[in-house]
PDB file of N, CA, C and O in Angstrom:
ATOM      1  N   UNK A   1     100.631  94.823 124.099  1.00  0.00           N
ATOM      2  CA  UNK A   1      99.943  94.315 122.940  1.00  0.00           C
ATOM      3  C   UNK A   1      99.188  93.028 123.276  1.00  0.00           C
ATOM      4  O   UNK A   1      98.153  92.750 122.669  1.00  0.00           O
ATOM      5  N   UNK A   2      99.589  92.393 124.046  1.00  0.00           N
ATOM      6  CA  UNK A   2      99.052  91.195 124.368  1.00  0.00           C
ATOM      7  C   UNK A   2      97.880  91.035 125.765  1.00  0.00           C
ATOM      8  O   UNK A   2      97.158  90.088 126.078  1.00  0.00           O
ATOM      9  N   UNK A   3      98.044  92.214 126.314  1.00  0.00           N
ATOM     10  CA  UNK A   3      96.844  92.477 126.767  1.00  0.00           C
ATOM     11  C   UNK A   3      95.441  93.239 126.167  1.00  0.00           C
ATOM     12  O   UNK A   3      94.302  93.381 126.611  1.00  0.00           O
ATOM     13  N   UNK A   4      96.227  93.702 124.763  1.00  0.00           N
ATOM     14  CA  UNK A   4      95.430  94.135 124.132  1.00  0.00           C
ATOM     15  C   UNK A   4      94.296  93.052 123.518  1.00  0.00           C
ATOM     16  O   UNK A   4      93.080  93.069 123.708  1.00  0.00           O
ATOM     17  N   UNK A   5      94.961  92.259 122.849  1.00  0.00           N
ATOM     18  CA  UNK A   5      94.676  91.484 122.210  1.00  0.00           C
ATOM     19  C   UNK A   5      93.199  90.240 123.257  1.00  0.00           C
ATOM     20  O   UNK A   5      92.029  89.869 123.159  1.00  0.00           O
ATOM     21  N   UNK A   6      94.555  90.090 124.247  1.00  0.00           N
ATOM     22  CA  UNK A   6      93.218  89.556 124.928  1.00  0.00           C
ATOM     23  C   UNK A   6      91.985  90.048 125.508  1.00  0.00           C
ATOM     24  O   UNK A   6      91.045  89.261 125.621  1.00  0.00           O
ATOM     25  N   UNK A   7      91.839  91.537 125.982  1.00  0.00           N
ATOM     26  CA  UNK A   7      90.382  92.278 125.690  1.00  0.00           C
ATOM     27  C   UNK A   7      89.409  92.280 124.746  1.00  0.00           C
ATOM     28  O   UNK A   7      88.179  92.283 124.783  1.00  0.00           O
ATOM     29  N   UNK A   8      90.587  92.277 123.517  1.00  0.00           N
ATOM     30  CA  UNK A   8      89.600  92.198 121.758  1.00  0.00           C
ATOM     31  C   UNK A   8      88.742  90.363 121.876  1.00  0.00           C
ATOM     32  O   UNK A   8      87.590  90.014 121.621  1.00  0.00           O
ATOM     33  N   UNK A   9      89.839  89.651 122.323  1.00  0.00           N
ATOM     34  CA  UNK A   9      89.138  88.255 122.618  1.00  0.00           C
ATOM     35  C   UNK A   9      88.108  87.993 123.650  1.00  0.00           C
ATOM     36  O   UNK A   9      87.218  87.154 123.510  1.00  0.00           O
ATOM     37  N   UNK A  10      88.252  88.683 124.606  1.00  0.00           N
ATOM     38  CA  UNK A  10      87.168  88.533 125.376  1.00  0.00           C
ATOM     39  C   UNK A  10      85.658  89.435 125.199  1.00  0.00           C
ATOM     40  O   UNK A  10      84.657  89.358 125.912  1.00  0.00           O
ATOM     41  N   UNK A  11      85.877  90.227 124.088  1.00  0.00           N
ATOM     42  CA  UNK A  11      85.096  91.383 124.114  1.00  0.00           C
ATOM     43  C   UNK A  11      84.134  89.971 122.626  1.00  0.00           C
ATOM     44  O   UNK A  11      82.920  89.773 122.574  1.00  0.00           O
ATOM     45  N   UNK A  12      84.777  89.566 122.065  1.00  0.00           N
ATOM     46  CA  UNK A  12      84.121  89.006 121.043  1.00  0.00           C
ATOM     47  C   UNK A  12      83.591  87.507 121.716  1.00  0.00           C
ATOM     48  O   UNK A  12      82.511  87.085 121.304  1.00  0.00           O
ATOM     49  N   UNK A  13      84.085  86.973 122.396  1.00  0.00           N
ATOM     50  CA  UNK A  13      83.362  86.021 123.517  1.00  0.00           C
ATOM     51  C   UNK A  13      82.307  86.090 123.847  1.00  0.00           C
ATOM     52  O   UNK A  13      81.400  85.260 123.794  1.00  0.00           O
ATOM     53  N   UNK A  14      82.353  87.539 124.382  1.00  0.00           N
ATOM     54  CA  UNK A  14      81.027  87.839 125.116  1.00  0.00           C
ATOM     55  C   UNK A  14      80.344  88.013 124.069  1.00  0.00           C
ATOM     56  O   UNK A  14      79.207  87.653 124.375  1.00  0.00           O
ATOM     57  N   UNK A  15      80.352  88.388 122.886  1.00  0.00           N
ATOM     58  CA  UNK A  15      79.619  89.000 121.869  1.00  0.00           C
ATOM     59  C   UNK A  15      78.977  87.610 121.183  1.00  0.00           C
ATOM     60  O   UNK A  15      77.776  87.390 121.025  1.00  0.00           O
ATOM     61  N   UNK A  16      79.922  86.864 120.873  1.00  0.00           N
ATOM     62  CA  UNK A  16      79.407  85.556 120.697  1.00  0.00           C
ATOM     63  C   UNK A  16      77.728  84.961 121.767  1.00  0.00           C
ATOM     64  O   UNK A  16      76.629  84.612 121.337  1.00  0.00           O
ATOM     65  N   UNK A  17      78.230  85.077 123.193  1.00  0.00           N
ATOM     66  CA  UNK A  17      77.230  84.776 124.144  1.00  0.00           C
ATOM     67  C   UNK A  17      76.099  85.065 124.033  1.00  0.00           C
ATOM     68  O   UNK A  17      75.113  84.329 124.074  1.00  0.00           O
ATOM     69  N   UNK A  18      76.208  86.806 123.798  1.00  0.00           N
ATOM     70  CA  UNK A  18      75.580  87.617 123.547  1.00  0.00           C
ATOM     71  C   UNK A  18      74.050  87.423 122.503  1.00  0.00           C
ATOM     72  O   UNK A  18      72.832  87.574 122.588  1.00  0.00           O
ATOM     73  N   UNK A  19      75.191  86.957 121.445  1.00  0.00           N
ATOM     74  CA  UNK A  19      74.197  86.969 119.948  1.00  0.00           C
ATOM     75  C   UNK A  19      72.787  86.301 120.495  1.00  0.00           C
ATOM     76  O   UNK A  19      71.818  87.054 120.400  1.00  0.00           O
ATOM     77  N   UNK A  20      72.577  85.196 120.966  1.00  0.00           N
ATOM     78  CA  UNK A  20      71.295  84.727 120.965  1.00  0.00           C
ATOM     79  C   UNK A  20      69.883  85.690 120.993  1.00  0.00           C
ATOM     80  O   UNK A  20      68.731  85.523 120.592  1.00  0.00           O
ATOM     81  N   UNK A  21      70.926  87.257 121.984  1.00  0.00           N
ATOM     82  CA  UNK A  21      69.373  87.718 122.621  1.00  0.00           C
ATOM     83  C   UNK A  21      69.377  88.946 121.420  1.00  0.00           C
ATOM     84  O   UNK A  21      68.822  90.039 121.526  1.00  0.00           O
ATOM     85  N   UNK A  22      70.289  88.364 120.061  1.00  0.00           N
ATOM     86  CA  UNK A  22      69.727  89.312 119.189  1.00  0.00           C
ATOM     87  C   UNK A  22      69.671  90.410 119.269  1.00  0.00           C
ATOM     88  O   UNK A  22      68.799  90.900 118.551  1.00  0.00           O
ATOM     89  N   UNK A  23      70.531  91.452 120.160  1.00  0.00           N
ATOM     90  CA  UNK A  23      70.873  92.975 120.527  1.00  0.00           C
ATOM     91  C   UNK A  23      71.650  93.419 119.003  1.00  0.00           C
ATOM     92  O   UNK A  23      72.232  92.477 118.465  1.00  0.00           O
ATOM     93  N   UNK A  24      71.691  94.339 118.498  1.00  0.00           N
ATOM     94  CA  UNK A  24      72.030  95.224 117.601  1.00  0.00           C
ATOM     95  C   UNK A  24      73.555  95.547 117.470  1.00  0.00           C
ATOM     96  O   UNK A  24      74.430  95.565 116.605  1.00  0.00           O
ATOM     97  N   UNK A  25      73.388  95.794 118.822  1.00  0.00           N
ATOM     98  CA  UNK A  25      75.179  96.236 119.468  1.00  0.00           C
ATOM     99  C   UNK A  25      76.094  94.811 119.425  1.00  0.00           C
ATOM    100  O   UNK A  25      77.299  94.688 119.640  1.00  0.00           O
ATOM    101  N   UNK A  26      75.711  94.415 119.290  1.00  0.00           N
ATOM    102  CA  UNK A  26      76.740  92.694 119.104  1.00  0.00           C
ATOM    103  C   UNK A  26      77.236  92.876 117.713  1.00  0.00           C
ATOM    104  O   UNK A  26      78.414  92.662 117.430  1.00  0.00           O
ATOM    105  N   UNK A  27      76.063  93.398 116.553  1.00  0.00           N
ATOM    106  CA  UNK A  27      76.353  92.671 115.236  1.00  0.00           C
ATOM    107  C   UNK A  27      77.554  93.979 115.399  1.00  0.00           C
ATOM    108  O   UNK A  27      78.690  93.706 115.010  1.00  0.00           O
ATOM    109  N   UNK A  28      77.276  95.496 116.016  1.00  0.00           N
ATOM    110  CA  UNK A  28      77.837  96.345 115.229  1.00  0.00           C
ATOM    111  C   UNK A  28      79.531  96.290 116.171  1.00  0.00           C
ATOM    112  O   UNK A  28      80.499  96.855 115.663  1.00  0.00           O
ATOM    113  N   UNK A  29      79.626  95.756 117.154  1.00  0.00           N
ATOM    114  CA  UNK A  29      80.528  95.374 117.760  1.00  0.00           C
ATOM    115  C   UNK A  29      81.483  94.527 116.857  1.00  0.00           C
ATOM    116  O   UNK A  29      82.355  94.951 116.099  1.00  0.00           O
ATOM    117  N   UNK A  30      81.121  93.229 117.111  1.00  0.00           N
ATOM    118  CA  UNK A  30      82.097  92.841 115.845  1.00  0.00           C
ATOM    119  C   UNK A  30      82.292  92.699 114.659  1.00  0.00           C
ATOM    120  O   UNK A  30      83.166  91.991 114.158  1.00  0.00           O
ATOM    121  N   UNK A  31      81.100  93.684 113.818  1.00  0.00           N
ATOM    122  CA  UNK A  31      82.298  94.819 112.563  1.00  0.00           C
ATOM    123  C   UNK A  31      82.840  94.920 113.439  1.00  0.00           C
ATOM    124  O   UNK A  31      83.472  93.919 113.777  1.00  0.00           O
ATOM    125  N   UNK A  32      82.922  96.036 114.242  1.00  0.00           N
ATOM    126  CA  UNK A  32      84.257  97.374 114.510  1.00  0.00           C
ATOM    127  C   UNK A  32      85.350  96.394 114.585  1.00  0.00           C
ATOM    128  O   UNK A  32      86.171  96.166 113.697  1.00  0.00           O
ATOM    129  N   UNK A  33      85.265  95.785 115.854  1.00  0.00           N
ATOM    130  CA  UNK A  33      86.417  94.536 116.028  1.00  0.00           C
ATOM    131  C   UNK A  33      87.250  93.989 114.781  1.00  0.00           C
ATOM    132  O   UNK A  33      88.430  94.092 114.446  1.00  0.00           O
ATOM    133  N   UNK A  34      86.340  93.481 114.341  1.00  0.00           N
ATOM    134  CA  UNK A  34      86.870  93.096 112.731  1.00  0.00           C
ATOM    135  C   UNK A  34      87.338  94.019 111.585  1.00  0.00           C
ATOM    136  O   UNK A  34      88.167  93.620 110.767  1.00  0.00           O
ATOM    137  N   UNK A  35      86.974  94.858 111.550  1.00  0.00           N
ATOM    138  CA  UNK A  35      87.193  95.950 110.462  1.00  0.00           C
ATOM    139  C   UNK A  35      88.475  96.882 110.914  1.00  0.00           C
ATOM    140  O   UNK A  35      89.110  97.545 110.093  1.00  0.00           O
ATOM    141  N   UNK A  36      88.765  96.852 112.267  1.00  0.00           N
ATOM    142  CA  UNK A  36      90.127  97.061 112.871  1.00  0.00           C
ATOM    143  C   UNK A  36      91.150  96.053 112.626  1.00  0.00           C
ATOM    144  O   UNK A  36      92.332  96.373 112.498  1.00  0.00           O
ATOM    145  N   UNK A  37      90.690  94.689 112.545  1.00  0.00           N
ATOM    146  CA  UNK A  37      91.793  93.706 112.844  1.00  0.00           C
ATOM    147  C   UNK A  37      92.265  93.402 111.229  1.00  0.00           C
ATOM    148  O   UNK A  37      93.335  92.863 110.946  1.00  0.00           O
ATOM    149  N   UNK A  38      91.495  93.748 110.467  1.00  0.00           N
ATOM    150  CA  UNK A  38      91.388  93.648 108.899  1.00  0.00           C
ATOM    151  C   UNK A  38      92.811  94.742 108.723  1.00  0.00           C
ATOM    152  O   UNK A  38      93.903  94.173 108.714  1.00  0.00           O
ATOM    153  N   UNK A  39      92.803  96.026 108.609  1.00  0.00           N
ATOM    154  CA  UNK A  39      94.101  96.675 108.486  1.00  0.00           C
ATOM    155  C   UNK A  39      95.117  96.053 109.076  1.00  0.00           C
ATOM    156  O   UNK A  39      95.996  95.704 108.288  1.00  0.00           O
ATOM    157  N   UNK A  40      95.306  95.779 110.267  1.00  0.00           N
ATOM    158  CA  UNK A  40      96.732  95.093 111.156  1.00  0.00           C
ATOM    159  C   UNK A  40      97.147  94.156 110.621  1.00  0.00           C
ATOM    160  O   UNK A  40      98.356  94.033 110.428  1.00  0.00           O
ATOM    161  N   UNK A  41      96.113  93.091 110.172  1.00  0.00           N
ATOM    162  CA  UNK A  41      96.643  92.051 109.061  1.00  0.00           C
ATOM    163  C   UNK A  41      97.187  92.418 108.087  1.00  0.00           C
ATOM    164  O   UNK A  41      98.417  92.424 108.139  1.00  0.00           O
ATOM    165  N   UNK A  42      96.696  92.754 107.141  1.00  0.00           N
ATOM    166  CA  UNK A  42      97.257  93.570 105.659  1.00  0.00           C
ATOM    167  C   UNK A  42      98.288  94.167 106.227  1.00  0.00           C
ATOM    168  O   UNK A  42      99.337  93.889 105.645  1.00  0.00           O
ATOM    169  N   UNK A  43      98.459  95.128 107.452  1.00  0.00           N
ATOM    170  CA  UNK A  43     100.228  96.038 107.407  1.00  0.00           C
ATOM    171  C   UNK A  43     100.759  94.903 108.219  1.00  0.00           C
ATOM    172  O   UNK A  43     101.952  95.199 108.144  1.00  0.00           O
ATOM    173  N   UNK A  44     100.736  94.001 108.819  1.00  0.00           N
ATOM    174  CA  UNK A  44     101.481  92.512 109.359  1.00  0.00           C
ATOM    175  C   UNK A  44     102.119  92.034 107.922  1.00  0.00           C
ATOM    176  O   UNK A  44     103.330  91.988 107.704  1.00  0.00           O
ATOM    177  N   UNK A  45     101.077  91.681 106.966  1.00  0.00           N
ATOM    178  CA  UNK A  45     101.867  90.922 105.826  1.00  0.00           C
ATOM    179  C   UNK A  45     102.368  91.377 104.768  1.00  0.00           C
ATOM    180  O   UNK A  45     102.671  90.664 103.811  1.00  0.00           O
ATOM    181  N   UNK A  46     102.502  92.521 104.812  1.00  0.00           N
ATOM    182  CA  UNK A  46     102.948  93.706 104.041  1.00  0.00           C
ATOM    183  C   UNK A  46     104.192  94.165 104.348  1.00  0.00           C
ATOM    184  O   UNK A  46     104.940  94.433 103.408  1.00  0.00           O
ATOM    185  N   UNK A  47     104.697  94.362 105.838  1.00  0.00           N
ATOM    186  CA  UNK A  47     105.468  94.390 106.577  1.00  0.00           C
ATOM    187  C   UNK A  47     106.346  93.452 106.248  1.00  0.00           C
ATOM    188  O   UNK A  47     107.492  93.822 105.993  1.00  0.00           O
ATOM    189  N   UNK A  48     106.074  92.291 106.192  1.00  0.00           N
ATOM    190  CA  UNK A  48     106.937  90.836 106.333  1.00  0.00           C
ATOM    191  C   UNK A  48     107.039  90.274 107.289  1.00  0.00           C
ATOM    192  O   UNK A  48     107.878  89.389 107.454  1.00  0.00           O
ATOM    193  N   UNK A  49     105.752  90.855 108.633  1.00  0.00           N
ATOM    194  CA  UNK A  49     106.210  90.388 110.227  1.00  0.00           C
ATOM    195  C   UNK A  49     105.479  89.051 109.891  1.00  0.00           C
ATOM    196  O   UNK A  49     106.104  88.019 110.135  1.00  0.00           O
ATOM    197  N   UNK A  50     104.448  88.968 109.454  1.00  0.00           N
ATOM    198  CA  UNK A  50     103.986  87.774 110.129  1.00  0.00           C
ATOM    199  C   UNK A  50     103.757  86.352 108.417  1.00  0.00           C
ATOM    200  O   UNK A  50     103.572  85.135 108.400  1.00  0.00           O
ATOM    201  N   UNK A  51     103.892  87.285 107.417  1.00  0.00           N
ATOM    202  CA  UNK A  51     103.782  86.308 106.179  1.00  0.00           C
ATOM    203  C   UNK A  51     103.043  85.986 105.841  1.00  0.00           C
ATOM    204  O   UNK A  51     102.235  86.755 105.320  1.00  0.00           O
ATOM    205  N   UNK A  52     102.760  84.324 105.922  1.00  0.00           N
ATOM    206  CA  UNK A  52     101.738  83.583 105.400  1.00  0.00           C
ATOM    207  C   UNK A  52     100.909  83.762 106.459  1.00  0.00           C
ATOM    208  O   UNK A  52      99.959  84.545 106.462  1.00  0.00           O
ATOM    209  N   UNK A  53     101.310  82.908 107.555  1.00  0.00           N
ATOM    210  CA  UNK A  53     100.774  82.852 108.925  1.00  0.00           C
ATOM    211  C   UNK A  53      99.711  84.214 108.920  1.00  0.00           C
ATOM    212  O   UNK A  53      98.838  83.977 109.755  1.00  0.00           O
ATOM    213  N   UNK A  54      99.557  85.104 108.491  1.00  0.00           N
ATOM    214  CA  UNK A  54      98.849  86.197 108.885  1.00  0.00           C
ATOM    215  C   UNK A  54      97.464  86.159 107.618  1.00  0.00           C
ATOM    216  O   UNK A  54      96.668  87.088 107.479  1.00  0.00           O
ATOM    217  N   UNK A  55      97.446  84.917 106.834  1.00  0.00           N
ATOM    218  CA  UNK A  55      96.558  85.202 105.656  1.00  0.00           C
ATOM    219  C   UNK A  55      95.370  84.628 106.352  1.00  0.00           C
ATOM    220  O   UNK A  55      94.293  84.877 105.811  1.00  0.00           O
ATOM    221  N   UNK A  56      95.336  83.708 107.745  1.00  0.00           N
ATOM    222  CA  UNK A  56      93.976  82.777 107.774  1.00  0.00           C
ATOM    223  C   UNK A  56      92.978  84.033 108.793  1.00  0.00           C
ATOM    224  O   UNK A  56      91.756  83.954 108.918  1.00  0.00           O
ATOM    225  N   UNK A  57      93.831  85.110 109.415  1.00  0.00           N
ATOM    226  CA  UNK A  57      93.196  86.017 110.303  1.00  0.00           C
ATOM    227  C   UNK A  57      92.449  86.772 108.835  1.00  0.00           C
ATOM    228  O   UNK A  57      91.245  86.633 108.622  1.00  0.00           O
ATOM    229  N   UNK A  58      93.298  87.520 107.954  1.00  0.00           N
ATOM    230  CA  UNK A  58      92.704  88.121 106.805  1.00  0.00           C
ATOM    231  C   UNK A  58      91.509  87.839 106.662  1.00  0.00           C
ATOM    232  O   UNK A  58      90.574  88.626 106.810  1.00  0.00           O
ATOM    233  N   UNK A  59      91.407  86.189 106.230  1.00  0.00           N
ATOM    234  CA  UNK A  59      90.117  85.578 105.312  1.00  0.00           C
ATOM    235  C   UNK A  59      89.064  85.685 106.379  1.00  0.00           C
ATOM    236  O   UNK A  59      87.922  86.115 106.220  1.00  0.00           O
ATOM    237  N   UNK A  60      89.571  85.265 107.419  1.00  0.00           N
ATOM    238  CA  UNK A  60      88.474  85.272 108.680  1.00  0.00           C
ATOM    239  C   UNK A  60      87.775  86.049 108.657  1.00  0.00           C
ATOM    240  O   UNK A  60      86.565  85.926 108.464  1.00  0.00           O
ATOM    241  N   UNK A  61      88.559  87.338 108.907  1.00  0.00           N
ATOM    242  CA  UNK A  61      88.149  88.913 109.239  1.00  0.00           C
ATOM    243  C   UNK A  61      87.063  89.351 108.496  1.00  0.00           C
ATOM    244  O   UNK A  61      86.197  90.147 108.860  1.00  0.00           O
ATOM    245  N   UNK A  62      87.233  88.405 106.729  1.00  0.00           N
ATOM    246  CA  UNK A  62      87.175  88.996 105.724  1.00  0.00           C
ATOM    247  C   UNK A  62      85.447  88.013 105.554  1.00  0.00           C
ATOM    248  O   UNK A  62      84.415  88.396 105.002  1.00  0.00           O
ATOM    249  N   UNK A  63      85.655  87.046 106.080  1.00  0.00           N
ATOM    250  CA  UNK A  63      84.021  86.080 105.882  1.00  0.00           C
ATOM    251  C   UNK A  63      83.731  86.883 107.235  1.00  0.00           C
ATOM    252  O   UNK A  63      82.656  87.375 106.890  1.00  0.00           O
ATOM    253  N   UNK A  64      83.945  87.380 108.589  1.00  0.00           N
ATOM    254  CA  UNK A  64      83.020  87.640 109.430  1.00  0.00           C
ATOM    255  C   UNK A  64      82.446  89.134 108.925  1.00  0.00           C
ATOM    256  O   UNK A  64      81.253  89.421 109.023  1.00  0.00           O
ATOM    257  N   UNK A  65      83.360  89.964 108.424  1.00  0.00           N
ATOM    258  CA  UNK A  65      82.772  91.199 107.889  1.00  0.00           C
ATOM    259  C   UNK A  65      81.549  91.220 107.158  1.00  0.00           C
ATOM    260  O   UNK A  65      80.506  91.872 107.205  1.00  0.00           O
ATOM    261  N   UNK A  66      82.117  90.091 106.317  1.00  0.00           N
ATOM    262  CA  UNK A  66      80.687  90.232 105.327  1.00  0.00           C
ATOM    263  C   UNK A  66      79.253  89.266 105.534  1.00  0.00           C
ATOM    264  O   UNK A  66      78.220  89.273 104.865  1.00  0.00           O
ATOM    265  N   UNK A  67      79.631  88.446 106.730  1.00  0.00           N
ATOM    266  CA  UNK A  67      78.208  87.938 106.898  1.00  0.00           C
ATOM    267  C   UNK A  67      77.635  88.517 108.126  1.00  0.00           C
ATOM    268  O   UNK A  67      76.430  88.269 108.070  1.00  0.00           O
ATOM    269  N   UNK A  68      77.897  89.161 109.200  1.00  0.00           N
ATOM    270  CA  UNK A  68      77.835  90.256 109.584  1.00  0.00           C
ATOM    271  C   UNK A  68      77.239  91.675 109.151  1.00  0.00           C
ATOM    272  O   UNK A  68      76.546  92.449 109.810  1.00  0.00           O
ATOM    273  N   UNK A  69      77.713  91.782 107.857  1.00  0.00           N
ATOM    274  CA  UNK A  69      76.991  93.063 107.202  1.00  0.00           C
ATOM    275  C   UNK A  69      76.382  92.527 106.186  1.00  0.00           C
ATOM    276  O   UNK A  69      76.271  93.295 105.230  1.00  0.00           O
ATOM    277  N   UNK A  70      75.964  91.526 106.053  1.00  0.00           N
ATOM    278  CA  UNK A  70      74.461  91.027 105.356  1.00  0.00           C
ATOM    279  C   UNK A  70      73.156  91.459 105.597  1.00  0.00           C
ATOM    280  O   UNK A  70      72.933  91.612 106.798  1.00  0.00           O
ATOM    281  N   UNK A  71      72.204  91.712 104.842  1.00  0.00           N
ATOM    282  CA  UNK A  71      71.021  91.968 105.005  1.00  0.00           C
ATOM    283  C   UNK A  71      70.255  90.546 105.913  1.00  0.00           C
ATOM    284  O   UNK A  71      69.143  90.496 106.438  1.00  0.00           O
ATOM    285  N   UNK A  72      71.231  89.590 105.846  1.00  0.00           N
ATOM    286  CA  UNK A  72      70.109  88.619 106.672  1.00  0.00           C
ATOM    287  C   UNK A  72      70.252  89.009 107.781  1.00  0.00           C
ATOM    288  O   UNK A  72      69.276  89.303 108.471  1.00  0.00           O
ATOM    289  N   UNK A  73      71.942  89.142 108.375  1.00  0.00           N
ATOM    290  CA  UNK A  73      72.630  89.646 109.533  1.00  0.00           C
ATOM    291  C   UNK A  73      71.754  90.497 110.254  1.00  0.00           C
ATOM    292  O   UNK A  73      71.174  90.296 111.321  1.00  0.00           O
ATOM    293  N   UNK A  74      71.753  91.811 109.244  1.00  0.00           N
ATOM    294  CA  UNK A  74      71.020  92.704 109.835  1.00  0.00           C
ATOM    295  C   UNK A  74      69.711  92.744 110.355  1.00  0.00           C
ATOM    296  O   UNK A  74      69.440  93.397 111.363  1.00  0.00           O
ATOM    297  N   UNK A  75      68.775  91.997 109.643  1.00  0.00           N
ATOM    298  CA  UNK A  75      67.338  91.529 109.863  1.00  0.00           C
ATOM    299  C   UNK A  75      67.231  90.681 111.213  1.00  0.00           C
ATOM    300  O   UNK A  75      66.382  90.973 112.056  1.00  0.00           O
ATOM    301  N   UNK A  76      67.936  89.844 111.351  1.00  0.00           N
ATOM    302  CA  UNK A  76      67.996  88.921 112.101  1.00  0.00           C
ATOM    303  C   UNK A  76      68.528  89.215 113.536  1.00  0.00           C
ATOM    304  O   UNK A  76      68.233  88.600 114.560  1.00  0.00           O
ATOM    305  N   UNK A  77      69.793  90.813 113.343  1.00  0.00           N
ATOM    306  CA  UNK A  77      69.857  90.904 115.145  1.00  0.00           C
ATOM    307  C   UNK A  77      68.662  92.508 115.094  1.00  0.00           C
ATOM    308  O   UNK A  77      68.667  93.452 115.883  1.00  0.00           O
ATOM    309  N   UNK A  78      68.025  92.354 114.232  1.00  0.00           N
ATOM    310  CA  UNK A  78      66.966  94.019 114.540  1.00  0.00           C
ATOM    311  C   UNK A  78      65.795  93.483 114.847  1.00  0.00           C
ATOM    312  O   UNK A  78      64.896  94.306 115.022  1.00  0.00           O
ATOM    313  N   UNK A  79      65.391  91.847 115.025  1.00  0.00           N
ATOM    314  CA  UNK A  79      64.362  91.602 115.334  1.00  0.00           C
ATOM    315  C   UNK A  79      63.893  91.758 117.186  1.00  0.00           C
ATOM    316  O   UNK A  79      62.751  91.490 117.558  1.00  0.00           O
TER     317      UNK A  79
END
């Protein structure tokens, strides 16, 4: 799991790097990333594994999803 985890981190690193040159595949990259990590949270704190501690990944998940799938988002890595 924890090598898992650190692929998902390095995969969004690069994606970060990435963004400047405005490729398509970045924005739709981390949705996926995010829109995966969005369920694991919710069954983490649902579960009782992780509690509170698991609400600041939620919100995260939950502001990168949606500015990400913004129409500015979108405009802006299709140029």
């Amino acid at each position: 799991m924890g090598v898992l985890s650190l692929l998902i981190a390095g995969a969004l690193i690069l994606c970060g790097a990435l963004a400047g040159k405005r490729s398509n595949g970045v924005r739709v990259t981390v949705i996926v990333i995010e829109a995966l990590s969005l369920p694991s949270g919710l069954l983490g704190l649902f579960q009782g594994g992780g509690g509170v501690s698991v609400l600041p990944g939620i919100v995260f998940a939950l502001v990168v999803l949606r500015s990400f799938s913004s129409a500015e988002a979108r405009s802006w890595f299709d140029r």
